[in-house]
C-alpha positions as CSV (number, residue, x, y, z in Angstrom):
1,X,-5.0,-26.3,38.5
2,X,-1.9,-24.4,38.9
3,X,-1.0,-25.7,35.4
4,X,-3.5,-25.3,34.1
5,X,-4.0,-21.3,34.8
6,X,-0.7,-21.0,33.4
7,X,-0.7,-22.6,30.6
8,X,-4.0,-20.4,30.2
9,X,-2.3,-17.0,31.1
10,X,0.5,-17.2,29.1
11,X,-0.9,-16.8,25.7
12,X,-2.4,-13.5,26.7
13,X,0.3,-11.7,28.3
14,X,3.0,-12.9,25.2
15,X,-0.4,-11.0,23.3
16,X,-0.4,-8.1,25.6
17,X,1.5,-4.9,23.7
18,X,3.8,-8.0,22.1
19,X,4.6,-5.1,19.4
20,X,6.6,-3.4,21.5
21,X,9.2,-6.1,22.2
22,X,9.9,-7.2,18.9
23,X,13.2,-6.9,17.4
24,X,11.8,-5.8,13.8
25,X,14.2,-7.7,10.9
26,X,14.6,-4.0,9.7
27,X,16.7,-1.1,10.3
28,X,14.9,2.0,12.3
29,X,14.8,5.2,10.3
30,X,17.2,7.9,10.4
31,X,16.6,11.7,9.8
32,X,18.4,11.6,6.2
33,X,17.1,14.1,4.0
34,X,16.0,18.1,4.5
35,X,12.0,19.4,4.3
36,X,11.4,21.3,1.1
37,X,9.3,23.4,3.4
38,X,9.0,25.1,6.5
39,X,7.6,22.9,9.3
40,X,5.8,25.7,10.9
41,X,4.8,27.4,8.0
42,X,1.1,27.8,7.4
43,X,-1.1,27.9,4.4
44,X,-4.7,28.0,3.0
45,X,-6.5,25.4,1.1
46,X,-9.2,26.1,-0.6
47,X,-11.5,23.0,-0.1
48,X,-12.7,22.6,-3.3
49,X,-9.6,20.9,-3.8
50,X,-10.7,18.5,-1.3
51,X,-13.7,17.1,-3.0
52,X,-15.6,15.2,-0.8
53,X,-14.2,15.2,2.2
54,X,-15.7,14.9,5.4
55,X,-17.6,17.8,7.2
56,X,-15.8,20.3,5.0
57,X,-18.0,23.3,4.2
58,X,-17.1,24.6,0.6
59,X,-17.5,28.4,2.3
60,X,-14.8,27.8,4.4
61,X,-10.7,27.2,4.2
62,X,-8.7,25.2,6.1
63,X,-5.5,26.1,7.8
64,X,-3.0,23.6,8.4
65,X,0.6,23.1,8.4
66,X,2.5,23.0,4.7
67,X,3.3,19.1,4.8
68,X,2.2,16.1,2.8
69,X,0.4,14.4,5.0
70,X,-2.1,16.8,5.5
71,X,-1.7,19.5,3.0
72,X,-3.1,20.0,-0.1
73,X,-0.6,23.1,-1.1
74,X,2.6,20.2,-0.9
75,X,2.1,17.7,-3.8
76,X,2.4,14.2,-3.4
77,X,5.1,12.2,-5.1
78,X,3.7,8.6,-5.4
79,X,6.2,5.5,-6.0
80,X,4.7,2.4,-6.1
81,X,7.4,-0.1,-5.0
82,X,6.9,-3.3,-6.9
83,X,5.9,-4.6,-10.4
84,X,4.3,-7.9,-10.5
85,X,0.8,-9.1,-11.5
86,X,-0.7,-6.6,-8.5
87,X,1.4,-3.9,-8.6
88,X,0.7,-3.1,-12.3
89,X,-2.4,-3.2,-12.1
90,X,-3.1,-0.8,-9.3
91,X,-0.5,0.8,-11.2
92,X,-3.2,1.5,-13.9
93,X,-5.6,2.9,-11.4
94,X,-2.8,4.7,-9.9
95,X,-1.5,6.3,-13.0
96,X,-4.6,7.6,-13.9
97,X,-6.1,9.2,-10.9
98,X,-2.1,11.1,-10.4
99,X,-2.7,12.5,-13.9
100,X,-5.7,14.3,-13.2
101,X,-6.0,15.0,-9.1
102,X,-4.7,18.3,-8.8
103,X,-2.6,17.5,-5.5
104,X,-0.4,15.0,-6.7
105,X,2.4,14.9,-9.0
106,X,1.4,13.7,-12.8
107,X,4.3,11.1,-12.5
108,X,4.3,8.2,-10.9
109,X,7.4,5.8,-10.4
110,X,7.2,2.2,-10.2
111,X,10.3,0.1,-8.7
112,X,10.8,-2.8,-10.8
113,X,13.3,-5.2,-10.1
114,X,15.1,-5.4,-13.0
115,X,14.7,-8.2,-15.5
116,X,15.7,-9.4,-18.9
117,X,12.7,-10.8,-20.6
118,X,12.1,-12.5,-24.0
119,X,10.4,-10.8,-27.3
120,X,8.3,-12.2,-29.3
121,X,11.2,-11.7,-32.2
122,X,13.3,-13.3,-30.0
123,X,15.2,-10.7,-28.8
124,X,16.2,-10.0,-25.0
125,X,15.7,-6.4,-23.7
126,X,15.6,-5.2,-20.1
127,X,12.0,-4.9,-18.4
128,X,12.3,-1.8,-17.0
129,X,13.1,-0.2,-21.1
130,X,10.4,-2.8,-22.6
131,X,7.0,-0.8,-20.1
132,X,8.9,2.6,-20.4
133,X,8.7,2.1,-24.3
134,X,5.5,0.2,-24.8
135,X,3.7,0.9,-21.7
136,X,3.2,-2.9,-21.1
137,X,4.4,-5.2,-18.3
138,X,4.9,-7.7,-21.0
139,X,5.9,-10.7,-18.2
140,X,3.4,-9.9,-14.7
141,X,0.3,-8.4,-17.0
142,X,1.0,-8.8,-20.7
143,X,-2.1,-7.5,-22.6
144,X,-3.0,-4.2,-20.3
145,X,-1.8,-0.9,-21.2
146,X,0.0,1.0,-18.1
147,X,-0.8,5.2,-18.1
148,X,2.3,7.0,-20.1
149,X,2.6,8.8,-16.8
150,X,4.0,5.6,-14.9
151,X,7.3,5.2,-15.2
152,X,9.8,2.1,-14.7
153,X,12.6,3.1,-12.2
154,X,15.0,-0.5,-11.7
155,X,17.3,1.7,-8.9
156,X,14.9,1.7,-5.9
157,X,16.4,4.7,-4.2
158,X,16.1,7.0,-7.1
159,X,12.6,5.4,-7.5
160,X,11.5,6.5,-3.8
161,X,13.6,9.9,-3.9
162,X,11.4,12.6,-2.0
163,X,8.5,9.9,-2.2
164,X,5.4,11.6,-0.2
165,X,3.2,8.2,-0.5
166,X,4.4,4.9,-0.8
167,X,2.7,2.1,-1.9
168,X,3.7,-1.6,-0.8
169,X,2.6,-3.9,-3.6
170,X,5.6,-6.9,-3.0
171,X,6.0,-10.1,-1.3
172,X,6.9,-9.1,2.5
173,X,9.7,-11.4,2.8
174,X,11.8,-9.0,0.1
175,X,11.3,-5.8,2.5
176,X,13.9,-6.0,5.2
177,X,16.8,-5.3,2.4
178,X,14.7,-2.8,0.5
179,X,13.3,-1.2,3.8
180,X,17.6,1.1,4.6
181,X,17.4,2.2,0.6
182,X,13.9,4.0,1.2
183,X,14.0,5.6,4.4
184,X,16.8,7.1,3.2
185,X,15.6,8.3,0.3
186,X,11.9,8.9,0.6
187,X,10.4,12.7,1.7
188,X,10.3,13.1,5.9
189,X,6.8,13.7,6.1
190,X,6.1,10.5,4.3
191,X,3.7,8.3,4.5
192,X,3.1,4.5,3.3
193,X,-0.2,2.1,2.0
194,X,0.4,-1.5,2.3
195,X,-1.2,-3.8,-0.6
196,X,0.8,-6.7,0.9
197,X,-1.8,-9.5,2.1
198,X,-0.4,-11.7,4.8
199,X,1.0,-11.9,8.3
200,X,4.3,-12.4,8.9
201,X,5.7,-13.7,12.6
202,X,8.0,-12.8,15.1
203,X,10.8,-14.8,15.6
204,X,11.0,-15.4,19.2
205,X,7.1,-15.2,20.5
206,X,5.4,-16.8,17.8
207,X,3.2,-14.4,17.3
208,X,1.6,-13.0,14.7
209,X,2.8,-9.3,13.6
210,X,1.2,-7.1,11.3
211,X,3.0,-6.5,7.8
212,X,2.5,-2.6,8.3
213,X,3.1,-2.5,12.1
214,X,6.7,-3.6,10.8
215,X,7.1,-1.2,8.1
216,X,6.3,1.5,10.6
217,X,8.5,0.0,12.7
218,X,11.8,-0.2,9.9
219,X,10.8,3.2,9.1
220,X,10.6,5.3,12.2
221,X,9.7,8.9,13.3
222,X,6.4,8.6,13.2
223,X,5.2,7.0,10.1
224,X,2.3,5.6,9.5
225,X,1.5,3.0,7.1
226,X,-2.4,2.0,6.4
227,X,-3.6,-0.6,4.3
228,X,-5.7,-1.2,1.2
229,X,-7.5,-4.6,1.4
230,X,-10.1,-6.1,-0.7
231,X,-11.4,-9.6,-2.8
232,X,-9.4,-7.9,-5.7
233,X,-8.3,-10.4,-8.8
234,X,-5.5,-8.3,-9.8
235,X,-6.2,-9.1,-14.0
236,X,-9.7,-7.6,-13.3
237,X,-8.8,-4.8,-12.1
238,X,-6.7,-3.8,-14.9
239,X,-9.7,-4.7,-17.1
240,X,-11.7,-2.6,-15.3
241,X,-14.1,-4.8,-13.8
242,X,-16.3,-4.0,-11.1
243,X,-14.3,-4.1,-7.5
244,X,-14.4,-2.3,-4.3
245,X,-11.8,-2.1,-2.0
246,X,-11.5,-0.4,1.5
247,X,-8.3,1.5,2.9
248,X,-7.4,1.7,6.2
249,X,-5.6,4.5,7.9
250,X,-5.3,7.0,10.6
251,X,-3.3,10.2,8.9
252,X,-5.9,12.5,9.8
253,X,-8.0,15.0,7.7
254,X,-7.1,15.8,5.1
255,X,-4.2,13.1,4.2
256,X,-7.4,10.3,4.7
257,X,-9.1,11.4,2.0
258,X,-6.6,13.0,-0.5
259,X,-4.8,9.3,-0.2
260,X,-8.3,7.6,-0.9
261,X,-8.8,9.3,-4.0
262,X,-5.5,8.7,-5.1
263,X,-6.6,4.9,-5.5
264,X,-10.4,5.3,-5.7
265,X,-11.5,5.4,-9.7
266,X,-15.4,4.7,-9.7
267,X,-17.2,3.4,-11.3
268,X,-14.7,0.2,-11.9
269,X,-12.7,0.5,-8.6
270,X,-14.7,1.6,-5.5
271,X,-12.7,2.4,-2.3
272,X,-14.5,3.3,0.9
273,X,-12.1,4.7,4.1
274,X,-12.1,3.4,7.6
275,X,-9.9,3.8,10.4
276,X,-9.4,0.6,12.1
277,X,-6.0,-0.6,10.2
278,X,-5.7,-3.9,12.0
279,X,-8.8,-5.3,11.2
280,X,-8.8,-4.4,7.8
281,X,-5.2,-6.0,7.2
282,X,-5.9,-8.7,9.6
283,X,-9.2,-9.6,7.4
284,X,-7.6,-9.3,4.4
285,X,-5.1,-12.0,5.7
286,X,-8.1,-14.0,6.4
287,X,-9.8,-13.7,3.6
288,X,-7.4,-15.6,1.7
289,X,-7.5,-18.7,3.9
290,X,-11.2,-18.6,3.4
291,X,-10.7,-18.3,-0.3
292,X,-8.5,-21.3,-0.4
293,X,-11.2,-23.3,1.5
294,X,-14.0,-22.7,-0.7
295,X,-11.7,-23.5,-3.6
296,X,-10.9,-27.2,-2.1
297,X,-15.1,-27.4,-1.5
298,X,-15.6,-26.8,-4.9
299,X,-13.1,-29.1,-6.3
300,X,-14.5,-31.8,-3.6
301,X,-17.6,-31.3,-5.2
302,X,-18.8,-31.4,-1.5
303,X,-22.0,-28.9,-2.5
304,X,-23.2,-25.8,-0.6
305,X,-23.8,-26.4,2.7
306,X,-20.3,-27.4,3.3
307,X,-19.4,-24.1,2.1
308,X,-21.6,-22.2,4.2
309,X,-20.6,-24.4,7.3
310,X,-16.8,-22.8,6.2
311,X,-17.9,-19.6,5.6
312,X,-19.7,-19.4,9.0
């Protein structure tokens, strides 16, 4: 019996607040960099510039502090780190809602890892030169036209410099020797939006750890990262297809909202907000395993009801 409690117990107190005793792969974040702002200083927003949000009453201002997160007065600067299949096409979406919300910087970098790919004349040319001329990702998502306003950056910290939002779009297993270049780099009030589906583990319990729990934890004082998860084929996005997606986050009103419209673009791309970060990431981890399943049914020709007994 004795055992057998143990055995039983164990699991949940390795579970219990595990998050706070493991050694993340990254480096915490320091306090390079100075605010382009006062901390205390206050401002006035007119809410129209807000559209949308949440109990705001367009007869009214809102006072809060000049910052980023939760200011529309301060611009974001957006850098999308990563350039594959994904990351270019949010990149689209990106690109185009930048160009025309009126709190965020018209540009947008994108870190690419830089590449040498092959022409159709048969000439080599770098990556990053080949979407900053033509505006294509000729090698992750040849075919779809990237917004002249997103540009290529192959050095990461010049890419991320005074970066208000970043958005995660890369395999995790590349971010512990990215993570030192962009805290150092990015704005201090910044904030981050994971696109990265997946769990990863910690080493020495076993357990699983959220992919933006460990980019908060890399990146220190205070940031927050939410997440954007959805059943999005990256390829339809681009083509504007349908989607919906949901973000999840907890920066408070109005950084919530002002970071939703930054990716929602109806009627092709519909983004709703909720709060509850771990689920949505954890379900978007999920979600993929599912996929995978219905996949093998299908090929197994094994009918409906043996999907349906998966999907329950």
């Amino acid at each position: 019996v004795a055992f057998i409690l143990f055995a039983y117990l164990i699991p949940s107190i390795l579970s219990t607040d595990s998050s706070s005793r493991i050694s993340s792969p990254f480096v915490k974040r320091g306090t390079s960099g100075n605010k382009s702002h006062e901390p205390n200083e206050h401002i006035t927003i007119p809410t129209e510039t807000i559209e949308t949000m949440s109990g705001a009453n367009p007869n009214d201002e809102i006072l809060l502090d000049s910052n980023p997160q939760n200011s529309a007065e301060q611009h974001d600067r957006v850098c999308i780190i990563g350039s594959g299949n994904w990351g270019s096409a949010i990149a689209t979406l990106v690109g185009r809602n930048c160009a025309r919300l009126p709190h965020v910087e018209t540009q947008v970098s994108m870190w690419v890892y830089e590449e040498t790919v092959q022409m159709e004349d048969g000439t080599e040319r770098k990556l990053t030169e080949v979407i900053n001329e033509q505006h294509e990702n000729v090698k992750y998502l040849p075919g779809i036209k990237l917004p002249e306003n997103v540009v290529a950056v192959p050095d990461l910290a010049e890419a991320c410099d005074q970066a208000t939002l970043l958005i995660f779009v890369l395999p995790h297993q590349f971010l512990p020797r990215l993570m030192p270049i962009i805290k150092a780099n990015c704005h201090p009030s910044c904030r981050g939006v994971s696109l990265i589906k997946g769990l990863d583990f910690c080493p020495d319990t076993k357990n699983p750890v959220l992919i933006s729990r460990s980019i908060e934890e890399a990146m220190g004082d205070d940031f927050q990262c939410g997440v954007l998860m959805g059943a999005n084929v990256a390829s339809e996005v681009a083509l504007g297809q349908m989607c919906e997606s949901t973000l999840a986050s907890n920066f408070g009103a109005p950084a919530d909202e002002l970071t939703r419209q930054i990716f929602d673009h109806p009627p092709s791309f519909r983004v709703q907000h909720i709060s509850d970060v771990a689920g949505a990431e954890v379900c978007g981890a999920l979600k993929n395993v599912i996929a995978l399943g219905a996949g093998f049914v299908d090929g197994l020709n094994l009918g409906g009801n043996t999907k349906a007994a998966l999907l329950r």
